[in-house]
C-alpha positions in Angstrom: 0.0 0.0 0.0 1.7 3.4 -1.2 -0.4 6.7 -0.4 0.9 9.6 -2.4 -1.1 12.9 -1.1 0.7 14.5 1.5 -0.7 15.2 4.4 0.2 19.2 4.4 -1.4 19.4 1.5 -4.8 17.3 3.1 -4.3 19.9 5.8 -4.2 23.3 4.0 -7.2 22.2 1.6 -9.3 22.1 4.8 -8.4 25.1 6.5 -7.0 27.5 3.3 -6.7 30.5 5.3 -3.2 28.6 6.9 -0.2 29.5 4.7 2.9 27.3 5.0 6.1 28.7 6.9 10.1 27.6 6.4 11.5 25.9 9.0 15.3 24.2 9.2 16.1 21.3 10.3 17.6 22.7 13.6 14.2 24.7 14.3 11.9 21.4 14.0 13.8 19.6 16.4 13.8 22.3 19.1 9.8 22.5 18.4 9.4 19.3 18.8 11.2 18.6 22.1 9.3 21.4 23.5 6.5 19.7 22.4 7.2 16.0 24.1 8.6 18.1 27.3 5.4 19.8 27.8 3.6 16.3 27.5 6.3 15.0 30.1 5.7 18.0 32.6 2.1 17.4 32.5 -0.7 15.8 34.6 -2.9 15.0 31.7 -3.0 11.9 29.0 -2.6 13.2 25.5 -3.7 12.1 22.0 0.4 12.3 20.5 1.1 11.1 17.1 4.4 11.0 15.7 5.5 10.6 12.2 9.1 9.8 11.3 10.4 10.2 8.0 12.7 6.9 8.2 13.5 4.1 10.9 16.8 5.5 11.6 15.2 9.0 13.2 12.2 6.8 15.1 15.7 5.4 17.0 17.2 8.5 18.1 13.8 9.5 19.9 12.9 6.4 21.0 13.6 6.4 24.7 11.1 9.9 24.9 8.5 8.1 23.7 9.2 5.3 25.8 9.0 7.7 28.7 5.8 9.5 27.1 3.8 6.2 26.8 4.0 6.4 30.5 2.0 9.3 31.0 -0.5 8.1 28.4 -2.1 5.1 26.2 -3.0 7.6 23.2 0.8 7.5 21.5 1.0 6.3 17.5 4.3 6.5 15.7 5.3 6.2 12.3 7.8 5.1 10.6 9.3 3.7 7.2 10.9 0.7 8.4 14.2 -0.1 7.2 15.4 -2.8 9.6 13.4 -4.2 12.5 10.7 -1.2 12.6 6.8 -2.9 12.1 3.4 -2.4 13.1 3.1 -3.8 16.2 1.2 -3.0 19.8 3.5 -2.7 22.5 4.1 0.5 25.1 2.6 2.6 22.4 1.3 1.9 18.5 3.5 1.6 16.0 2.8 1.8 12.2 5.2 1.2 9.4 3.9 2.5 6.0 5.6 2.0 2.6 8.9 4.0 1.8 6.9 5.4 -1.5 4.3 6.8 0.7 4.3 10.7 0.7 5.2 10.8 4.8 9.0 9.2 4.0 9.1 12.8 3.0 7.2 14.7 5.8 7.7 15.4 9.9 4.4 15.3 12.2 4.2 15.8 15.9 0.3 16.1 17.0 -0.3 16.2 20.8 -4.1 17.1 21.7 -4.7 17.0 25.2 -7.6 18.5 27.7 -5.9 21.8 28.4 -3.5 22.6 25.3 -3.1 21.4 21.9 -0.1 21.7 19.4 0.8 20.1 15.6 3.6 20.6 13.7 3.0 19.5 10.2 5.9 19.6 7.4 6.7 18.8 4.5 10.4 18.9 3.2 11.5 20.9 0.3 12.2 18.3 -2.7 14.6 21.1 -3.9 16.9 20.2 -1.1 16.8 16.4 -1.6 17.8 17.2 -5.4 20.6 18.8 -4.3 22.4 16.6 -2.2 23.1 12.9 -1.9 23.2 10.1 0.7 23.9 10.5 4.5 25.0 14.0 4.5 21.8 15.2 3.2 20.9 14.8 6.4 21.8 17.7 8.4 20.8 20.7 10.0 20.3 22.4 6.6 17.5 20.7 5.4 14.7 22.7 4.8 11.2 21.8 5.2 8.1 23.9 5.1 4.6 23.8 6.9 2.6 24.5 9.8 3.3 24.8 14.0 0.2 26.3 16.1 -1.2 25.7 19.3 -4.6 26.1 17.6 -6.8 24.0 19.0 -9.1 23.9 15.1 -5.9 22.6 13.2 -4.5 20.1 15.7 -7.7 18.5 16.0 -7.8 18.3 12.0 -4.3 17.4 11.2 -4.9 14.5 14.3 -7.8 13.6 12.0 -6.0 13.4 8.6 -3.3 11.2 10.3 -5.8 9.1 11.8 -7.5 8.5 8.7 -3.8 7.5 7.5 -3.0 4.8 10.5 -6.3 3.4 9.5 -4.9 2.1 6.1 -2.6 0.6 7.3 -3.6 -0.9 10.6 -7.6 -1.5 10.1 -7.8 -3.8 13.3 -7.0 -0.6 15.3 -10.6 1.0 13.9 -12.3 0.8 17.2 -9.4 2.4 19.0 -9.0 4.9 16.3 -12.9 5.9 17.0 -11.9 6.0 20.8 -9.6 8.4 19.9 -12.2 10.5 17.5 -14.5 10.8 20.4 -12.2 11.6 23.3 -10.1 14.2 21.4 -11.9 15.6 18.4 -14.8 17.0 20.3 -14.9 20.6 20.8 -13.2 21.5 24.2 -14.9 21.6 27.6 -12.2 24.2 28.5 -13.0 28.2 28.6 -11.1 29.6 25.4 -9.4 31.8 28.3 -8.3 29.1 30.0 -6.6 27.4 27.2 -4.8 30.3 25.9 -3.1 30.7 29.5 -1.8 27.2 28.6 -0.7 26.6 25.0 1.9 29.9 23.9 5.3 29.5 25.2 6.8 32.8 24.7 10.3 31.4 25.3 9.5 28.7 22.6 8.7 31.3 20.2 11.8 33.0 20.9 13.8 29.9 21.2 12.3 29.4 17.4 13.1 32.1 16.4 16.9 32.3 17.2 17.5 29.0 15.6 15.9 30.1 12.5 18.1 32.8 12.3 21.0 31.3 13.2 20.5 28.6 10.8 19.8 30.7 8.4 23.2 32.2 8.8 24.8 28.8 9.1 23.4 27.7 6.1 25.0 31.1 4.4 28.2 30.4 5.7 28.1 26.3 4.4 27.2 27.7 1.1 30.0 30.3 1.2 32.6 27.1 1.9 30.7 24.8 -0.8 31.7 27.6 -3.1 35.4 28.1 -2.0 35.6 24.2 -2.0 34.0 23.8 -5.7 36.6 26.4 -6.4 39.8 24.8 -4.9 38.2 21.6 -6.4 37.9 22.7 -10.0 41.5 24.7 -9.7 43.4 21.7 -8.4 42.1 19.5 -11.0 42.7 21.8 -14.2 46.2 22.1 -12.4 46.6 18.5 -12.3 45.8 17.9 -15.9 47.7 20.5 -17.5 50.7 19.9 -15.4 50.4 16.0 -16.7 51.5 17.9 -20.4 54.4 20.4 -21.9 52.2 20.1 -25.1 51.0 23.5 -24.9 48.0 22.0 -27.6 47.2 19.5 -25.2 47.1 22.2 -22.1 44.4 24.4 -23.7 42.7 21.9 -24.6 42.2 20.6 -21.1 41.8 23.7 -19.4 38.9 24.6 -21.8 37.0 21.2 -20.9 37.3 21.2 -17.0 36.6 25.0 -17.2 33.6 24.6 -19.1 32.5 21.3 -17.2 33.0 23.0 -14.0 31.4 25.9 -14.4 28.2 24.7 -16.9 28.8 27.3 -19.4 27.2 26.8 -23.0 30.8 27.5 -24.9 33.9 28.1 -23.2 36.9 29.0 -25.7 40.9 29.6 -24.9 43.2 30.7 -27.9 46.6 32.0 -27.6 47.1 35.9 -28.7 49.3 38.4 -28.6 48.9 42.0 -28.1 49.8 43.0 -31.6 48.0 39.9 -33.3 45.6 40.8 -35.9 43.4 37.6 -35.9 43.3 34.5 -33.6 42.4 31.3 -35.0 40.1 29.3 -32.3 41.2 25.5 -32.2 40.3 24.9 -27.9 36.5 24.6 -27.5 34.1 23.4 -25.0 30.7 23.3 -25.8 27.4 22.5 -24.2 25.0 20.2 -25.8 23.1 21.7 -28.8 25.1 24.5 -28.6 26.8 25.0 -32.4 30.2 25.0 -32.8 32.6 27.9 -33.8 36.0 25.8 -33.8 38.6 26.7 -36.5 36.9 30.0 -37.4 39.2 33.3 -37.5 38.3 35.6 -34.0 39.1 39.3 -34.9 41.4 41.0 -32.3 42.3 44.2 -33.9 39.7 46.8 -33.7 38.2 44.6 -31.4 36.7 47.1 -28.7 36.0 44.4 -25.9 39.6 42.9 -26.6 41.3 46.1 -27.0 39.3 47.0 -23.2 40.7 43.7 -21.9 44.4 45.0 -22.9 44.2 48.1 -21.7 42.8 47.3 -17.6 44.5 43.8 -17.7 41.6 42.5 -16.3 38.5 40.3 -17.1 35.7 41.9 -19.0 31.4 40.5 -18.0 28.9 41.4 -20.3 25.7 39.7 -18.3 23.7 40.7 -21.5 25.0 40.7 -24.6 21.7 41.7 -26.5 21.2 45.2 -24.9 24.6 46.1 -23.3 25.5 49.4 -24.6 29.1 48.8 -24.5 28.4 46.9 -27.8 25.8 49.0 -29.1 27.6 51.7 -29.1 30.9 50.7 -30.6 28.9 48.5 -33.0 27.4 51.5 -34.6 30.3 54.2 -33.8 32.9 53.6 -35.7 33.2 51.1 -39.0 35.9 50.3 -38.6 35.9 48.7 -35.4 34.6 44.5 -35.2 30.7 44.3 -35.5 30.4 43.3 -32.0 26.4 42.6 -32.6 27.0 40.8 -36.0 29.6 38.4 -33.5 26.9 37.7 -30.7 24.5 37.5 -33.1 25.9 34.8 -35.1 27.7 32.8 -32.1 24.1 33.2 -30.1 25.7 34.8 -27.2 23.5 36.0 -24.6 26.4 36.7 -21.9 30.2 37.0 -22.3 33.1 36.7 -20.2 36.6 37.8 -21.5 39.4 36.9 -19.1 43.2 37.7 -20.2 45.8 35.0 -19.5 49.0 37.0 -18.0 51.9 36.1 -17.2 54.1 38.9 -15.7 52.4 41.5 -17.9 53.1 39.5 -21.1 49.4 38.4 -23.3 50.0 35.0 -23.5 46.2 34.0 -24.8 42.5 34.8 -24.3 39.4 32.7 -22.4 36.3 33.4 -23.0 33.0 32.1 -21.7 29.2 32.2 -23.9 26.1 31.7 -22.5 23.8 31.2 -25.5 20.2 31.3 -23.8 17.6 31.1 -23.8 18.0 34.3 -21.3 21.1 36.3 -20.1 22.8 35.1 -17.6 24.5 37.3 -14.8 27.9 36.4 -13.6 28.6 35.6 -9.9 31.8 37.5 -8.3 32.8 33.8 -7.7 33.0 32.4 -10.9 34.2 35.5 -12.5 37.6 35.5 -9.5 37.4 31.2 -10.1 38.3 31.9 -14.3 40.9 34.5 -13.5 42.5 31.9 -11.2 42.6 29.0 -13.4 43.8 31.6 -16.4 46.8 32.3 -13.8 47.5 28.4 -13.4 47.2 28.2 -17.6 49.6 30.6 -18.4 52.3 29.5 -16.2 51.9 26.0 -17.4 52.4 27.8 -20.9 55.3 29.7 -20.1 56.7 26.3 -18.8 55.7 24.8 -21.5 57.7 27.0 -23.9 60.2 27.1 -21.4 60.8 23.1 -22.1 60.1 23.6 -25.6 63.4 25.9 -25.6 65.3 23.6 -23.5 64.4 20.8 -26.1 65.3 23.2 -29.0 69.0 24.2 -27.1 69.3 20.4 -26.6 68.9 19.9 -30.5 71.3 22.7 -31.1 73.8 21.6 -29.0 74.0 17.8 -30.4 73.6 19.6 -33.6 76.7 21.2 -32.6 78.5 18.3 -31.3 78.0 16.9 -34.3 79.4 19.6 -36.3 82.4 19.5 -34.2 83.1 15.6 -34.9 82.3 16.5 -38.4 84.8 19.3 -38.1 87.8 17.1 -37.0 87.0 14.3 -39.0 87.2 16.1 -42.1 89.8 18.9 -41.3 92.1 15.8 -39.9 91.5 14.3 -43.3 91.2 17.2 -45.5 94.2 19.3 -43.9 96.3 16.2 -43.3 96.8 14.3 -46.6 97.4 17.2 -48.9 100.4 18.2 -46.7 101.4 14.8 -46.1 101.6 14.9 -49.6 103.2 18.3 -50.2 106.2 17.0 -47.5 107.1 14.4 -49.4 107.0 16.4 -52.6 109.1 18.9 -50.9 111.5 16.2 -48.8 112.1 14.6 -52.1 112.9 17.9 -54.7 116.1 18.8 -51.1 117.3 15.4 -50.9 117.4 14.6 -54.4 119.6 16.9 -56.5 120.0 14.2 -59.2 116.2 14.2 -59.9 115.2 14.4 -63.2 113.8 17.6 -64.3 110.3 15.6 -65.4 110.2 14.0 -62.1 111.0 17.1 -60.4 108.1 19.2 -62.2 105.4 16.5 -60.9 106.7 16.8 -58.1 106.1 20.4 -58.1 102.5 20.3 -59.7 101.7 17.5 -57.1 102.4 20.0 -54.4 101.0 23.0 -55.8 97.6 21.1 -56.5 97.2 20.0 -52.8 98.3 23.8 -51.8 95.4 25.1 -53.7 92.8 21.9 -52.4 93.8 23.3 -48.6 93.5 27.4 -50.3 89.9 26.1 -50.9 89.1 24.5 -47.9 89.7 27.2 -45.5 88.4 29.5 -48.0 85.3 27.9 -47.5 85.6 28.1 -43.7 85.8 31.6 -43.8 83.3 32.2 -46.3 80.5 30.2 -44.3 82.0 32.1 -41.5 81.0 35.4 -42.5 77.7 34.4 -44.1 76.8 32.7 -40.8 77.7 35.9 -38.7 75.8 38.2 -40.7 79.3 40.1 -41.5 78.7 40.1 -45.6 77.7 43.3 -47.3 75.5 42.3 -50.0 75.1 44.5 -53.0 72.0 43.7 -54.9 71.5 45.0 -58.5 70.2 44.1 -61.6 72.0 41.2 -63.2 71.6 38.8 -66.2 71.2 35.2 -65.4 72.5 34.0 -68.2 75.2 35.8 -67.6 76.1 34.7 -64.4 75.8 31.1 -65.5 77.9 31.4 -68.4 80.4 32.6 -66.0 79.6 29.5 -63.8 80.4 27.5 -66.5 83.8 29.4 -67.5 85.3 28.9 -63.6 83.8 25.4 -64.1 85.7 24.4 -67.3 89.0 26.0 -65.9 89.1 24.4 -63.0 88.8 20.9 -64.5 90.7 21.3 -67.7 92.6 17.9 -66.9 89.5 16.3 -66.3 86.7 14.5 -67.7 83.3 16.1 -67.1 79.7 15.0 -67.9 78.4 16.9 -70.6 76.4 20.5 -69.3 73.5 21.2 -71.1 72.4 25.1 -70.8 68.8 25.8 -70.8 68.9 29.7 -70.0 67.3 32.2 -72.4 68.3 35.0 -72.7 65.0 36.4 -72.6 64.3 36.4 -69.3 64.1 39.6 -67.1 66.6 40.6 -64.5 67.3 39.3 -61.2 67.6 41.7 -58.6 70.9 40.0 -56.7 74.5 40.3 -55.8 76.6 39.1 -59.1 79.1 37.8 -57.3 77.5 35.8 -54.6 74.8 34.4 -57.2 77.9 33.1 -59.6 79.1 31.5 -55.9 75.8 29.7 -55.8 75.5 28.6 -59.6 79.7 27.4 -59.8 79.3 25.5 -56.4 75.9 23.8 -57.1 77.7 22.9 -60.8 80.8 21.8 -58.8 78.5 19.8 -56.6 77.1 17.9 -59.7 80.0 17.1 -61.7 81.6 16.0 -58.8 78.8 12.7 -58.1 78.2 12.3 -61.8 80.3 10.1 -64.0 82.2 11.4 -67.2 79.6 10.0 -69.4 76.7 11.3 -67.5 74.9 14.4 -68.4 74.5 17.8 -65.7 71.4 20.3 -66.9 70.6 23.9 -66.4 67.1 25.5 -66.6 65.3 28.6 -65.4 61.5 28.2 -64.8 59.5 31.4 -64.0 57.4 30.2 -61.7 55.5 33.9 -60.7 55.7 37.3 -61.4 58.3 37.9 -58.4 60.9 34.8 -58.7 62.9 32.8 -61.2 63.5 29.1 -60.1 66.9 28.2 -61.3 67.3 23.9 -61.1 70.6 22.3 -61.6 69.9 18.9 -62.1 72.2 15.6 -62.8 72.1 12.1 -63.3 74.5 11.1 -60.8 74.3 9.0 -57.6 71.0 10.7 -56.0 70.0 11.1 -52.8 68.2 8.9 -50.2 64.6 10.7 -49.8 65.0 11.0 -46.1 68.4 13.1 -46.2 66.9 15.8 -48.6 66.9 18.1 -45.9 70.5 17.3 -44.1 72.3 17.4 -47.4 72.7 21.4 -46.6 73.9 20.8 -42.8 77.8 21.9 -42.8 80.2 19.0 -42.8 77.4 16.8 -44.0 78.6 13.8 -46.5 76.6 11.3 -47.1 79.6 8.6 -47.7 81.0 9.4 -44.3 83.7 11.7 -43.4 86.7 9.4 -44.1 85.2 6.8 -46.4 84.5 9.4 -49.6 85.2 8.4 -52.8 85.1 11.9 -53.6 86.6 15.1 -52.2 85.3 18.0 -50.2 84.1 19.8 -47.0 81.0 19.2 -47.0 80.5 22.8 -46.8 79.3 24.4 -50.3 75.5 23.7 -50.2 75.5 24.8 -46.5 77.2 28.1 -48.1 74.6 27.9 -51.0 71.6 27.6 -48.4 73.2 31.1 -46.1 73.6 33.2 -50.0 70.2 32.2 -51.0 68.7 33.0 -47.9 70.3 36.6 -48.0 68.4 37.6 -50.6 65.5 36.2 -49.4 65.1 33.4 -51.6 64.8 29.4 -51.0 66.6 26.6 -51.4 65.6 22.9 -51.6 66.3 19.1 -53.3 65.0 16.7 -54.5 65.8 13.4 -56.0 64.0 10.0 -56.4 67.2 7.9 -54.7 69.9 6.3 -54.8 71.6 6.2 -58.1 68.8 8.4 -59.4 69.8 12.2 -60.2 69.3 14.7 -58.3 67.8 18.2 -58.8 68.7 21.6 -56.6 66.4 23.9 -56.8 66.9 28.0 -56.0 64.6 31.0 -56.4 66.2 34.5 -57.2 63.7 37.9 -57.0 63.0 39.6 -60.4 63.9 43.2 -61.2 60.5 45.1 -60.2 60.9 47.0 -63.4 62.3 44.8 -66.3 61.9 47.1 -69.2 63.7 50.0 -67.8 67.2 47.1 -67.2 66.8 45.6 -70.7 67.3 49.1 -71.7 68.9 49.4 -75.8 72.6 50.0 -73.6 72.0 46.0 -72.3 74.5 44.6 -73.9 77.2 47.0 -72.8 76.2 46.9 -69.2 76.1 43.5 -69.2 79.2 43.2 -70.3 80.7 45.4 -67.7 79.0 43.6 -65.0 80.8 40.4 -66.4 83.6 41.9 -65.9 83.2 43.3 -62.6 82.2 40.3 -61.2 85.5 38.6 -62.6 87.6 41.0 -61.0 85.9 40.6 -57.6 85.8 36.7 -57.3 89.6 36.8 -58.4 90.1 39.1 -55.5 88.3 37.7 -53.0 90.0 34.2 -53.8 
């Protein structure tokens, strides 16, 4: 048997001029001890019926009642029974009604007697139950509302509507029951004098009273710690998981999710940013269900008035409603060219915003923001708005941590990088440095201890030496050119040059370099219609005669090298110098332009060399701004180096009638200062 209508409610229908009252916890149980003392202080025999929400709180009164069956035979409690609690007829009536019955949510204490009369009917507030869970929902804070009078009219009706209830449950107590109906729901004998002398307890009242209050403000300050204990909650774990990661990706990414979780916003959104940044691009998102999604999409910065007002009071910005705040009103329809801050909440469905900067030591580091997207604006608590600025703290130190490592990786890098260059350095300078003057001393030893020597042998001897003078000339000529490029120390003079030019004079320093021996056969592709480079002569013939070097050198006699310009826009030529020689593995493309690099191994080369001439290539390229790359489909393969050189902005006015004569001079020129500077 389950009956659903509460007994409050039975009571207010009857007597509709009552309205219900909020009581705590704390204030019911004062009320009703005061209601069982005055029973035990008396001479009379009371009609008292008690109903317990569960078992568990029949046991911790049990012993009063035990004590108040002894003043009278009129007692009924009940109970929802939840271990050995039953109907039964001992010292008093007990009645144990189903757990889904509406009075496993309500508190009763009737007591009608012949001289005073008192009911305390509640119900508690389902709110409460909603909010919290198990055992330590039940505390002083629970709140229940209903009635407590000493009105003689109510008692005797609430005594009848819980009459009425022990009925259904216990029938073979009907004739007892209509004991009880005639003894105490008559109309008193009592003067109505007489029994107002007897039923207000002014210190009651007052007693009430106080702990109302007092709960009251107990119940403020448990909701003030609640907060500060969601707060340390939520910060500790958003510390946690971004401190699990140095991937600042991964960081933001976090942060936005327990953020948003904790705090039940629609969207919550973190970007990095920069004071001078012109756009962010969102890629950290949170969102609520149904709420639609605004990942990936481009977030304006500049002449963005709320953004702007974040930078300049580094502080957190709350709009509690986006629709009619004038802040974006006015700036919306002020200037054009500021950010349409309504077109953005429109389109986004923000109802309320939250901007909060992440600092760190002054410096921007990134942005969070927080959308509620209705269906009404929302205002934003003190709490949360000092909870985001905390956790925006904890994010961007774990950013500047996380760059921090990031640099510590990169210096790690650099430094094998350069421990690597140095074991490169002494491999090849041992091996470079040391066999051509090996060979020069014996050259040398041989022309001052032999005075008989023929004069053949003696002028190998002296073209033997002279060769590996000018192989070590080269070498450190290359050290110091890299040297120079790498320090920045190079004045470059840009001006308008011919390519073709410049790779015919390649090809000239090629061909007399290796008169003696046999190259592949170099194809020239370069018209002599194309426009003007805008470069320094001397350094561009440096790149072309080294990346020609470079190919003749791994490409066999009867293998073929080629030339070609492409123009690929309207503000580069791409030069290629391409061969057929022993390729490249796909997966070194990149480290063939590291210094000292050699694919064959420092002292295992079939070929000679520093290792240093596409690193200088990669350093000239890169001072005029252009790029430098290779490619090749592998080993024993070709490869093909690619460069881009800027055009002359005006063409016409360089390939002037007077070309050839200029171009000529410029030939020149560059002769004179490549024989200089070698």
């Amino acid at each position: 048997m389950s009956l659903q209508k509460s007994v409050l409610v039975e009571l207010l229908q009857a007597i509709p001029s009552w309205r219900p009252q909020m009581y705590f916890k704390a204030s019911l149980t004062a009320l009703s001890h005061a209601m069982e003392d005055r029973i035990l202080l008396g001479g009379d025999r009371p009609l008292v019926i008690a109903s317990f929400q569960q078992e568990r709180f029949y046991r911790q009164e049990a012993h009063r009642y035990r004590r108040i069956a002894q003043k009278t035979d009129w007692v009924y409690v009940l109970a929802a029974p939840e271990t050995d609690f039953k109907n039964g007829s001992g010292l008093y009536e007990t009645v144990a009604f189903e757990p889904s019955d509406s009075l496993a949510q309500e508190w009763h204490l009737v007591i009608l007697g012949e001289q005073y009369s008192s009911c305390l009917i509640c119900r508690e507030r389902t709110a409460t139950l909603n909010e919290e869970n198990g055992s330590s929902a039940k505390d002083n804070s629970r709140r229940f509302e209903g009635i407590w009078t000493f009105d003689r009219q109510v008692s005797q009706q609430a005594a009848a509507i819980l009459l009425e209830r022990i009925l259904e449950y216990r029938p073979e107590l009907a004739q007892k029951i209509e004991q009880a109906r005639n003894l105490y729901l008559k109309p008193p004998v009592a003067s109505r004098e007489s029994e107002l002398s007897l039923q207000a307890d002014p210190f009651v009242q007052r007693l009430v009273a106080y702990l109302q209050a007092g709960q009251y403000k107990l119940i403020k300050a448990n909701h003030s710690l609640a907060i500060k204990e969601h707060k340390e909650r939520l910060i500790n774990s958003v510390t946690a998981a971004i401190r699990r990661s140095l991937d600042p990706h991964a960081i933001l990414q976090v942060a936005s999710q327990k953020l948003g979780e904790g705090l039940g916003v629609c969207r919550c959104l973190i970007y990095r940013c920069e004071e001078s940044d012109v756009t962010a691009k969102i890629e950290h998102e949170f969102l609520n269900q149904g709420i639609p999604s605004i990942k990936e999409q481009t977030w304006p910065l500049k002449n963005n008035p709320l953004f702007q007002e974040v930078l300049d009071l580094r502080e957190s910005i709350s709009i509690d409603d986006a629709l009619h705040d004038p802040r974006i009103i006015e700036r919306s329809n002020s200037n054009a060219s500021d950010v349409s801050l309504q077109k953005i909440v429109t389109n986004c469905s923000i109802f309320s915003w939250l901007l909060v900067p992440i600092l760190y030591q002054g410096r921007l580091l990134g942005m969070v923001e927080l959308h509620h997207c209705g269906p009404t604006p929302s205002a934003w608590r003190s709490e949360d708005i000092a909870l985001v600025d905390a956790i925006a703290t904890q994010v961007g130190v774990a950013l500047i941590q996380a760059e921090a490592y990031a640099s510590l990786q990169d210096l790690n890098e650099q430094l094998e990088a350069l421990d690597r260059t140095r074991s490169n350095l002494v491999a090849i300078t041992g091996h470079e440095l040391r066999t051509p003057l090996s060979t020069i001393q014996v050259c040398l030893e041989s022309l001052a201890s032999e005075p008989d020597m023929s004069p053949e042998l003696r002028q190998v001897m002296l073209n033997t030496a002279l060769v590996d003078a000018e192989r070590m000339r080269k070498l450190i000529q290359d050290f110091l050119t890299l040297s120079q490029l790498e320090s920045g120390r190079v004045q470059w003079h840009p001006e308008p040059v011919s390519l073709e030019e410049c790779v015919e004079l390649a090809l000239s320093h090629i061909n007399a370099r290796n008169v003696k021996n046999n190259l592949p056969k170099i194809h020239h592709f370069v018209s002599s219609e194309l426009p003007f480079v805008q470069a320094d002569g001397e350094w561009l013939v440096e790149v072309l005669t080294k990346l020609l070097d470079n190919a003749c050198k791994f490409t066999d006699a009867n293998g073929e090298v080629t030339i070609a310009v492409n123009r690929n826009n309207s503000q580069n030529l791409e030069v290629t110098v391409a061969d057929t020689g022993r390729g490249i593995e796909p997966n070194r493309l990149e480290k063939v332009f590291d210094r000292f690099y050699q694919e064959e191994g420092a002292l295992r080369r079939s070929v000679g060399g520093t290792g240093l001439g596409l690193a200088i290539c990669r350093q000239i390229v890169s001072g005029w701004g252009g790029e430098i790359w290779a490619e090749s489909a592998g080993k024993d393969r070709g490869s093909q180096f690619h460069f881009t050189v800027p055009i002359v902005s005006d063409s016409t006015t360089a390939r002037s009638s007077n070309a050839n004569g200029r171009s000529s001079q410029k030939q020149q020129k560059t002769t004179r200062k490549r024989k200089q500077r070698e």
